[in-house]
C-alpha positions in Angstrom: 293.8 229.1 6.0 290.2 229.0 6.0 288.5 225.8 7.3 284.7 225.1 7.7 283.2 223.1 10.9 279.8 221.2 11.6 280.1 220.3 15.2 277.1 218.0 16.0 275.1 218.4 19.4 272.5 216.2 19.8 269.9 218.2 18.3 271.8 221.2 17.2 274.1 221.3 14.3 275.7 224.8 14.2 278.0 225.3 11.0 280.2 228.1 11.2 283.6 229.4 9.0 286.9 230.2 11.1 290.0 232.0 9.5 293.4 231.2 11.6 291.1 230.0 14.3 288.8 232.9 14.6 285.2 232.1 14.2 283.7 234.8 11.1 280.2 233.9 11.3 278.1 231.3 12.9 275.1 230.0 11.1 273.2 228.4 13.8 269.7 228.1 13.0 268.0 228.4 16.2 270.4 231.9 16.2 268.5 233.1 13.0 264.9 231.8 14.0 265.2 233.8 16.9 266.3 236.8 15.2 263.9 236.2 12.7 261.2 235.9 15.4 262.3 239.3 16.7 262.0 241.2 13.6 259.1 239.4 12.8 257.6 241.0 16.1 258.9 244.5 15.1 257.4 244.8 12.1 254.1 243.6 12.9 253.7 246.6 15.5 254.6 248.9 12.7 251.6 250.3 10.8 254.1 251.3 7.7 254.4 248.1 6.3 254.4 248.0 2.2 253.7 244.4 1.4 252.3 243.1 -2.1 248.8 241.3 -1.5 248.8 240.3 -5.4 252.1 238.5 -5.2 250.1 236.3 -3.2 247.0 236.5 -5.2 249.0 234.7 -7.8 249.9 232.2 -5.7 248.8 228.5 -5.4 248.5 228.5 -1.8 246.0 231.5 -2.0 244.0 229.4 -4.9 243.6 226.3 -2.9 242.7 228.5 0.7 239.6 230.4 -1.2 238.4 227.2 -2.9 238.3 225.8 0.7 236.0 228.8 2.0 238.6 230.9 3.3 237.3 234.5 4.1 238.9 238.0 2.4 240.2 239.4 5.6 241.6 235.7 6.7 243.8 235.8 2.9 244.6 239.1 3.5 246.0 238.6 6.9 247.9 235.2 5.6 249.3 237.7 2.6 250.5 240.3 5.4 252.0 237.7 7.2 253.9 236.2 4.7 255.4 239.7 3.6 256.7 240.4 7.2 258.3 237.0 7.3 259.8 237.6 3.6 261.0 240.9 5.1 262.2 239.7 8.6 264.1 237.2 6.8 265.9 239.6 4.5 266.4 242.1 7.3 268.0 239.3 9.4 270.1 238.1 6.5 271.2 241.7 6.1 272.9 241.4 9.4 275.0 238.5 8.6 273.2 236.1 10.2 272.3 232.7 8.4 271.2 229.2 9.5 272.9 226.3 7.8 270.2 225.8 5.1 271.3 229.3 3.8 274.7 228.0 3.7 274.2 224.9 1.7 272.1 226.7 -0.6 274.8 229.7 -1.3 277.2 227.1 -1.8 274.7 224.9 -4.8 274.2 227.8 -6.1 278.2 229.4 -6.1 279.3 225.9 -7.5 276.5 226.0 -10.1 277.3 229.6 -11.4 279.8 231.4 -13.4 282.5 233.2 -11.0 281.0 236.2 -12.7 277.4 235.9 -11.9 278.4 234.6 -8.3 280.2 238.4 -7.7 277.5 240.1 -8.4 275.2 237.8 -6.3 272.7 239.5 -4.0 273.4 236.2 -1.4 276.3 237.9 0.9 278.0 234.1 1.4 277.5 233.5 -2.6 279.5 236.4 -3.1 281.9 235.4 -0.2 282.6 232.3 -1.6 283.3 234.1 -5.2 285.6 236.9 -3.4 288.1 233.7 -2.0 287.7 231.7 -5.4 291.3 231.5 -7.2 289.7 232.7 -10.3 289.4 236.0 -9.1 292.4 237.9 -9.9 294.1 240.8 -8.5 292.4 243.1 -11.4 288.7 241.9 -10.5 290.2 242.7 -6.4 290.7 245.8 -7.8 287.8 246.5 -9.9 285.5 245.5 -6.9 287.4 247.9 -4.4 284.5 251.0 -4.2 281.6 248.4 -4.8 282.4 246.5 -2.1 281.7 249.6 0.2 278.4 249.0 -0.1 278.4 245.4 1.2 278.0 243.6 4.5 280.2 243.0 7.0 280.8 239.4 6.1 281.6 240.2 2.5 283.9 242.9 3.5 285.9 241.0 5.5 286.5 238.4 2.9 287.4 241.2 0.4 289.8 242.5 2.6 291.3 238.8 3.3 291.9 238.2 -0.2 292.6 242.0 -1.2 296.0 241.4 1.3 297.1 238.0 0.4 296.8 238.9 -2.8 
């Protein structure tokens, strides 16, 4: 049986999944800020980060910081900065860790999408969610069995979940 919990704590709201009583993953936010924080630090001592400056050239942020007299270097640094949070975010994320916002986001966009689309999902709990659908079938278990090498954790272990009820 697969419940979800939100257990309220004053300011902290952690949502997390538990199968037969053992928690899967917690999706506390301060948990991922912190972690996000971390990697954030990490990549900012590395010299080898790739990061798209015209991306953000495009952007209406950038358009409204040089018409108020923002300097070259100063949008350039703000550019840098939002590519190591874009990438500390996925890094993070890529560990299977989420804060509830991520959560009530995958699951929008899982009930707003074909069970196709949602299985091919780049968003681990998206695909999660698709993996313990009753639309998908023993065949589609099947057909998914060497992708799903290639997954996280978290999508693994709901794989594997359904794979042996099924």
């Amino acid at each position: 049986m697969i419940l979800l919990y939100t257990r309220h704590n004053f300011i902290l709201t952690p949502t997390y999944i538990t199968v037969d009583g053992k928690e899967v993953v917690n999706m506390c936010t301060i948990k991922k800020e912190i972690a996000v924080f971390n990697a954030e630090k990490e990549l900012k001592k590395s010299k080898n980060i790739y990061f798209e400056q015209d991306d953000f050239k495009q952007d209406r942020i950038y358009e409204l910081l040089r018409r108020e007299g923002f300097s070259e270097d100063i949008l350039s640094q703000i550019a840098r900065n939002r590519s190591i949070n874009d990438i500390a975010h996925k890094k993070v994320e890529e560990q299977d860790i989420f804060l509830q916002y991520d959560f009530l986001e995958a699951v929008e966009r899982f009930l707003n999408s074909p069970i196709e689309e949602s299985l091919k999902s780049d968003n681990s709990i998206v695909k999660a969610l698709a993996l313990i659908d009753r639309r998908v079938g023993k065949r589609t278990l099947n057909m998914l069995k060497e992708s799903i090498k290639d997954e996280s954790e978290f999508v693994r272990y709901f794989y594997r979940l359904r794979y042996e009820a099924e």
